[in-house]
N, C-alpha and C positions, 0 to 999 in steps of 0.2 A: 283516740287513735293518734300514735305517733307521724311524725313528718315521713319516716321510713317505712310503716306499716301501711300508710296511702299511697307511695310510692310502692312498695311492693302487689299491694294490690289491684291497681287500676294500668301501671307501667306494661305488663304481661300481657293484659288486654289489648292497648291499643298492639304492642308488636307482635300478636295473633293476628288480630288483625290485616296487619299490612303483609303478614304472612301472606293470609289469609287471599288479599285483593292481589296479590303479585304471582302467584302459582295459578289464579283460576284462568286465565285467557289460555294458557299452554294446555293447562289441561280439556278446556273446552275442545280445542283442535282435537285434542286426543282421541275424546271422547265423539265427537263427529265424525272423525276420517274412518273409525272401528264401529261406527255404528252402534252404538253401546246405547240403544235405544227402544223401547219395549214393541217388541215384534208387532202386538195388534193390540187394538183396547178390548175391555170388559165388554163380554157380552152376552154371557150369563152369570147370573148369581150364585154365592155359594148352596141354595139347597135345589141349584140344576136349572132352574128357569131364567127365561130367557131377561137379562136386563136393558132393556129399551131405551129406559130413563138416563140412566147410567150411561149407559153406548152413548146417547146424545149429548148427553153435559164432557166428555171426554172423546169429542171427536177431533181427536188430531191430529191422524195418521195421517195428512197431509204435510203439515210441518210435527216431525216427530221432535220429542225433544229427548235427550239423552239421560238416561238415570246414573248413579254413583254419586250425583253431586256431594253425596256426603261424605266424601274423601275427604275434601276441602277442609272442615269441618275437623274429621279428627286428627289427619294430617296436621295441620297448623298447631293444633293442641299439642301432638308429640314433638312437631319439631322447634315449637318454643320453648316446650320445658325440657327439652335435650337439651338444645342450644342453653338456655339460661342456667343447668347444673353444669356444663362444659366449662363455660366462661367461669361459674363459682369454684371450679377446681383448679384451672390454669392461672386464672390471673384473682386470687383469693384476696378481698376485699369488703368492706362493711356492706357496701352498696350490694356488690355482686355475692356476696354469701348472703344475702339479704332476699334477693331476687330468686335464688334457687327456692323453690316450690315442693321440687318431691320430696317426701318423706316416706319411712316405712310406717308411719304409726296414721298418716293421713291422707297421703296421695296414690299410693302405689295400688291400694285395692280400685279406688274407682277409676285409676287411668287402666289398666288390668282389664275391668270390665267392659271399658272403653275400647278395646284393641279386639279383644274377642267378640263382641258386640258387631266391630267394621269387618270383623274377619267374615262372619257368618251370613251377617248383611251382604260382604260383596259376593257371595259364592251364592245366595239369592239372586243377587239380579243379574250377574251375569249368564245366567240360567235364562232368564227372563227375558234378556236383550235381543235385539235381533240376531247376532253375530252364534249365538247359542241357543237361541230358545226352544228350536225344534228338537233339541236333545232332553234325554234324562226328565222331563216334567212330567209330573205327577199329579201336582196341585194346580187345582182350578183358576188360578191366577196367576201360574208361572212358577219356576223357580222350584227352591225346596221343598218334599211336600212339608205338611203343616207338624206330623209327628217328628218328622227329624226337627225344624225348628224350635217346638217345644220342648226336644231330648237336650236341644244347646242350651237354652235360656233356662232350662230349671236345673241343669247340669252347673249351671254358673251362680244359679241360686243358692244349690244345696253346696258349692263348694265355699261363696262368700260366705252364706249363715255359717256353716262350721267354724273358718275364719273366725268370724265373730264371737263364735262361744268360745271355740279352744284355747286361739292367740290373744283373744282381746277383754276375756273373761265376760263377754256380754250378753246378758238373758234376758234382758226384761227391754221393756218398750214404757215408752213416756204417754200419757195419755192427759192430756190438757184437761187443767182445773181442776187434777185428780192426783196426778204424781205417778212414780212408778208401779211399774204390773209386771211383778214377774212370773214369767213364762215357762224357767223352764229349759234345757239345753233341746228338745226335740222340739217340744213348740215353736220356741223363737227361730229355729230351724227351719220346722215347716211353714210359720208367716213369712220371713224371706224369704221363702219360695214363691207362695203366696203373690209378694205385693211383686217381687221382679217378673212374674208373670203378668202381672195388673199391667204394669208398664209397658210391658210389651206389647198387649195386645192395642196400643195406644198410636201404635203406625197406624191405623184409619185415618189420623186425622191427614197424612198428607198425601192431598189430593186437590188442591189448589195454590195457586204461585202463590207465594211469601205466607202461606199458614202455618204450615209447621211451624218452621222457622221462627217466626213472629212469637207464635206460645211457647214453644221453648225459651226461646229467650229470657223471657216475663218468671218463668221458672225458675231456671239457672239464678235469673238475678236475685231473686227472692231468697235462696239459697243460700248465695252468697252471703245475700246482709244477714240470714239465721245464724252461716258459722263465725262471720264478724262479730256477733253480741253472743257467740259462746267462745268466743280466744280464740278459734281455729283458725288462725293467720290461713295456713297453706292450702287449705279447703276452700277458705273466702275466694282466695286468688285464683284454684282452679275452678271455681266457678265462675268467676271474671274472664278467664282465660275462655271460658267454653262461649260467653257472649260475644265476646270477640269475635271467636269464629263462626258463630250463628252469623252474628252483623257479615261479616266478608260473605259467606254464602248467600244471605238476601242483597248484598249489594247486586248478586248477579243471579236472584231468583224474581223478585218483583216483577210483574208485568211487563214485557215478556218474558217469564223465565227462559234462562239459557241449559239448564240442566232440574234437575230435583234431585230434593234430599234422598229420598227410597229408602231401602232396607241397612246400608251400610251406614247411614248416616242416623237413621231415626233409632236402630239397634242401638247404636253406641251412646247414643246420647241417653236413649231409656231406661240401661243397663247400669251406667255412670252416677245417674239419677238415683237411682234405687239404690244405690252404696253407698251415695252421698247422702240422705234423705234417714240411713240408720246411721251414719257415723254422726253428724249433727244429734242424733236424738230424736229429729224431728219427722220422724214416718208417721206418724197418725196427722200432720199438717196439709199432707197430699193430696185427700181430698178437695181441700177449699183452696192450695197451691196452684192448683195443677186442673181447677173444676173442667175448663173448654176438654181437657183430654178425658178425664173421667167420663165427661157428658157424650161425648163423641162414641167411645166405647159403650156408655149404656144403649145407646140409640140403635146401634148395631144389633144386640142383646133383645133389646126392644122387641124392633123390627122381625128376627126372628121368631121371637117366640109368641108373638103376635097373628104373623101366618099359622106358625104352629097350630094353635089351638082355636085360632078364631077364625082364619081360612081367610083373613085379610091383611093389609098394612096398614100399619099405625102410622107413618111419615110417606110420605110421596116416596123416598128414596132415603136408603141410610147408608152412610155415616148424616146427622143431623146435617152439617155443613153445605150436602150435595140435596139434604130439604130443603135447605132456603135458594138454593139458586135454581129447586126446578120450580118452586114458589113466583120466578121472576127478579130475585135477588140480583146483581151484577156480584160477579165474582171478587171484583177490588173490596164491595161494600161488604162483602161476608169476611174474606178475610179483614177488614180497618177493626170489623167489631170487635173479631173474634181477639183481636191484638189488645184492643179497649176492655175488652171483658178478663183477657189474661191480665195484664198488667193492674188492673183493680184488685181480681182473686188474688195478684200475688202480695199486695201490700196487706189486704184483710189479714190474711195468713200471717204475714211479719208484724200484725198489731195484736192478734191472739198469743205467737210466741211473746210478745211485748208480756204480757196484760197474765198470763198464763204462768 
């Protein structure tokens, strides 16, 4: 790695960053004085019964706390690599042609996904808020019902996979200690519909301070280092750029959280994911990348189909995360692991790309 290529990639991150820490206090206010805050907790389950468990591990309609937090988040992401292509065009330099990030052959699909992602996300929860909630809900947790947000997220699916086949001549998938599997223009199609679904359904996991947040992070980074050891300079950086802004949003989510991630934030980041995750090559990695959020989702999955057919529950309470805390778990210690357990899956993962 060049002197320039480390400065390009790690310089982004920190100034997300301090984006990142210098917009949140204002927007806190914002979001307080509008009440942008989730009208009432969970208190039935999606197959109608009543959730007990649940109600109690999320009693906190005494101090509410405000959802969007994940403006922060993608916000900071646009307005760094606005700002840092502005700078590369006014004042054209090694350094600052250096710093500019977007590209049409790298960045522009998952910042794209990114945007549409916070778009959908926030029209979620503002539904959801107090300030709106009793309007237009449908779905048993507020907000969008579930088929519209499925029509967005595989709508974005089947327009990336196209992307991918038409502009970028891409069919086939990498499959570790095997090589290429081609697909196919309608296959590779229908798996990136597929796996941007998978992803999505991956918002379970945020429902405690600093969790999302925390495995995301362990993510993105993983990421990064995948498109550093395939050349992908500006990939590398926009996934640096996206830890950055993770890091700024737990500055002000840890215990006490001041806001959460929710829909506008976990949308964009899952959505981004899964564009970055085929551009790398590296979508069959996601699994063991990404295991806390897969695990999170199957537990769900689980739990379901579990009542279904056995007329009981498999976990106290699902998503897994909200089993260990009605287990007696503290909440700090579910999410510490869950951080320990991402950031190990994320290194395994960059030792299989290694070794593979």
């Amino acid at each position: 790695m060049t002197t320039l290529d480390s400065l390009k990639i790690l310089l982004p991150a920190v100034i997300t960053f301090l984006v990142g820490i210098s917009i949140a206090p204002a927007f806190i206010k914002f979001l307080t004085k509008y009440k942008l805050w989730k009208k009432k907790n969970v208190s039935t389950t999606i197959d109608g019964k009543l959730a007990t468990i649940t109600a109690s591990l999320h009693n906190d309609e005494g101090a509410p706390v405000p959802r969007l937090g994940g403006f922060i988040v993608w916000f900071s992401v646009l307005i760094t690599a606005l700002t840092l292509w502005g700078i590369s065009k006014i004042y054209p330099t090694e350094i600052t042609l250096k710093l500019d990030f977007i590209s049409r052959n790298q960045t522009w699909l998952p910042l794209m996904a990114m945007l549409v992602g916070a778009f959908v996300g926030a029209l979620d929860d503002l539904l959801v808020v107090e300030a709106f909630g009793s309007r237009l809900n449908s779905y048993i947790g507020g907000g969008l019902s579930f088929p519209v947000r499925l029509f967005a997220v595989s709508s974005l699916g089947l327009f990336a996979g196209w992307w991918f086949y038409a502009k970028l001549g891409v069919e086939s998938i990498y499959i570790p200690f095997y090589g290429q599997l081609i697909l196919g223009g309608t296959l590779f199609i229908l798996f990136f519909i597929l796996v941007t679904l998978a992803l999505f359904s991956t918002g379970v996991i945020d429902g405690i301070d600093g969790l999302s947040g925390g495995v995301m992070s362990a993510v993105f980074t993983a990421y990064g280092m995948i498109a550093y050891l395939h050349g992908q300079i500006n990939i590398a950086t926009l996934c640096f750029v996206f830890v950055g802004a993770i890091l700024a949003f737990l500055w002000f989510n840890i215990p006490p959280a001041k806001f959460y991630l929710s829909e506008t934030g976990m949308l964009a980041l899952s959505l981004s994911l899964a564009v970055i995750a085929f551009l790398t090559d590296a979508v069959m990695y996601l699994p063991i990348i990404a295991l806390p959020l897969v695990v999170s989702t199957l537990s769900v999955i689980l739990q379901l189909s579990w009542k279904k057919f056995f007329k009981r529950k498999l976990f106290l309470v699902a998503p897994l995360h909200h089993h260990f805390q009605a287990k007696g778990w503290q909440s700090q210690t579910v999410t510490m692991r869950y951080w320990i357990v991402s950031y190990i899956c994320a290194m395994l993962g960059v030792v299989i790309v290694l070794i593979s």
